[in-house]
C-alpha positions in Angstrom: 0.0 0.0 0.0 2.9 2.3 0.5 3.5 1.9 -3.2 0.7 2.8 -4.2 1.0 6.0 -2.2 3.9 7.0 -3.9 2.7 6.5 -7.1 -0.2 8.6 -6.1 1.4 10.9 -5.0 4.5 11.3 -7.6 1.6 11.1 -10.5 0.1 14.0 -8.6 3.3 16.2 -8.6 3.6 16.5 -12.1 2.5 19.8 -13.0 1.7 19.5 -17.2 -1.4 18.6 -18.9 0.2 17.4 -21.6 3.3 15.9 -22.4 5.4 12.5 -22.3 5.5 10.3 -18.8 8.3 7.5 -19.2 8.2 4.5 -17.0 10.4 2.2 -17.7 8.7 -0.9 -15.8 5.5 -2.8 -16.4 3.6 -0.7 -13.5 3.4 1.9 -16.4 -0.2 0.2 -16.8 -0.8 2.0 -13.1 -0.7 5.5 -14.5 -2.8 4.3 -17.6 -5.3 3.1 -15.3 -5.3 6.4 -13.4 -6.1 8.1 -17.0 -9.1 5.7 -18.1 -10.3 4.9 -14.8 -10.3 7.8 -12.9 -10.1 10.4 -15.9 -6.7 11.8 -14.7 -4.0 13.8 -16.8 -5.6 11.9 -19.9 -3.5 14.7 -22.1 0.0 12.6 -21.3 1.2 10.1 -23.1 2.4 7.6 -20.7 5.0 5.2 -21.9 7.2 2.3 -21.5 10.4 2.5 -23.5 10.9 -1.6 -23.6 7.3 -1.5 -25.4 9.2 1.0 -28.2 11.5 -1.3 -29.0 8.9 -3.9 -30.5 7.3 -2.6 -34.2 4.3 -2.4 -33.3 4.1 0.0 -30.2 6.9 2.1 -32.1 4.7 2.1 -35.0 1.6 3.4 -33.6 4.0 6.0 -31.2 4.6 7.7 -34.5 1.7 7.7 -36.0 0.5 9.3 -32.4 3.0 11.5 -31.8 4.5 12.3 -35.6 8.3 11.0 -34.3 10.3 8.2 -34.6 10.9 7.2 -30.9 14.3 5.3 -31.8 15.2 7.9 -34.8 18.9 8.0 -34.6 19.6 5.9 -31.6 18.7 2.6 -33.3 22.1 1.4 -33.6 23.2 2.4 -29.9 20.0 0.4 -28.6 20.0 -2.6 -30.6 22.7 -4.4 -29.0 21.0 -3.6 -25.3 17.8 -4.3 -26.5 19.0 -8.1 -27.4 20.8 -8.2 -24.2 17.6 -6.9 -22.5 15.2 -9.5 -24.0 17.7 -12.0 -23.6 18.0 -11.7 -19.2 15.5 -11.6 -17.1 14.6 -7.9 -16.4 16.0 -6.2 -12.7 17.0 -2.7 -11.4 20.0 -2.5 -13.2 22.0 -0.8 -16.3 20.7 -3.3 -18.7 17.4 -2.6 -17.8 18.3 1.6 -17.5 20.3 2.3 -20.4 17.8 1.6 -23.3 15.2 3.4 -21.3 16.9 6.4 -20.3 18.5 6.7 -24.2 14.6 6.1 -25.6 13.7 9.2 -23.0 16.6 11.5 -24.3 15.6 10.1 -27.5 11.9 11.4 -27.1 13.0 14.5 -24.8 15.0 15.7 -27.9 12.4 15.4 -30.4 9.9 17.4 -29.2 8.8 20.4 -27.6 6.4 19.0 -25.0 7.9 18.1 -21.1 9.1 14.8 -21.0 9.7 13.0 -17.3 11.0 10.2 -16.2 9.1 8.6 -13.3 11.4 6.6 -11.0 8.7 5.2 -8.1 12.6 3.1 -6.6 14.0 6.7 -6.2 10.8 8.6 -5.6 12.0 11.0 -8.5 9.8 12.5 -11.0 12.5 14.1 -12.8 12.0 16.6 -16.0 14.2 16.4 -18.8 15.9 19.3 -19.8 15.8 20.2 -23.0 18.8 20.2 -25.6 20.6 23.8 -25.5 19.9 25.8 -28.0 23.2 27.4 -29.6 24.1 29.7 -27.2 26.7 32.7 -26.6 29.5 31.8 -24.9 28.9 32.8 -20.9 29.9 36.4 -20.4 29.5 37.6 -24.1 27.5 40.8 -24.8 24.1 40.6 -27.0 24.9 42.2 -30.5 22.4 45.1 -29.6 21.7 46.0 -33.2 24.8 47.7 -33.4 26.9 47.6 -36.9 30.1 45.5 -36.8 33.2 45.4 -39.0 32.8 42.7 -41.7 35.7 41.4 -40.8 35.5 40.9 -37.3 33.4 41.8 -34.7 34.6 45.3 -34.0 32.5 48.5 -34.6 33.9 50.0 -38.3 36.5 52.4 -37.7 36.1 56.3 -38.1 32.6 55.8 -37.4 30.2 56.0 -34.4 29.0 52.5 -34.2 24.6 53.1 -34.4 23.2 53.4 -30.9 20.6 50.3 -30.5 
């Protein structure tokens, strides 16, 4: 029953109405059964990663969602997805690495939230998005101003336009 609490209350905690919930573990069925049962959160998409390695379940992801699941991780997972089928499944990185690459996979191509729920840690943990090309820390936003085509100096002999 304590379990179940947890669940409860980690399902509870996230704070989206629509976006991507991955479980990696066949208790993802609870939260489903939250969503048709009780009509909760019914705009996530609550997944297993294991089921997106079968064709099926990845098929009908992207015809759901509009993206590949394993686009451009295939290779990398293939050889722990074997090894993954092969053993019998348990808290460990045989079990975690396809999952949490899947996630990153899923995190990366889109713009909704994507968590990972992780009842064994009590973590609902949001996935931060991939960084957008950034200015180095410290530099200065351009500010409109006009720059030297040659480097990024103001042109010489002239005021550079205030912005």
């Amino acid at each position: 029953m304590r379990f179940e609490s947890r669940v409860r209350q980690m399902w509870a905690s996230i704070p989206f109405t629509s976006g991507f919930v991955i479980w990696a573990d066949d208790m993802f069925l609870r939260l489903r059964e939250y969503q048709l049962l009780d009509g909760e959160k019914s705009g996530l998409s609550v997944v297993n990663p294991a089921l997106l390695t079968h064709p099926q379940p990845r098929k009908r992801f992207l015809e759901e969602h509009g993206f590949d699941p394993l686009a451009g991780i295939e290779d990398r997972i293939t050889p722990l997805v074997m090894g993954w089928r092969e053993f019998a499944p348990g808290p460990d990185s045989l079990v975690r690495d396809p999952g949490v690459l899947i996630a990153r996979n899923i995190n990366r191509q889109t713009s909704l939230p994507v968590v990972e729920f992780l009842p064994e840690s009590a973590s609902v943990r949001l996935l931060r998005k991939p960084a957008q090309a950034r200015p180095p820390s410290g530099a200065r936003p351009d500010r409109g101003r006009r720059r030297c085509g040659r480097c990024a100096a103001p042109p010489r002999g002239r005021r550079a336009a205030r912005g």
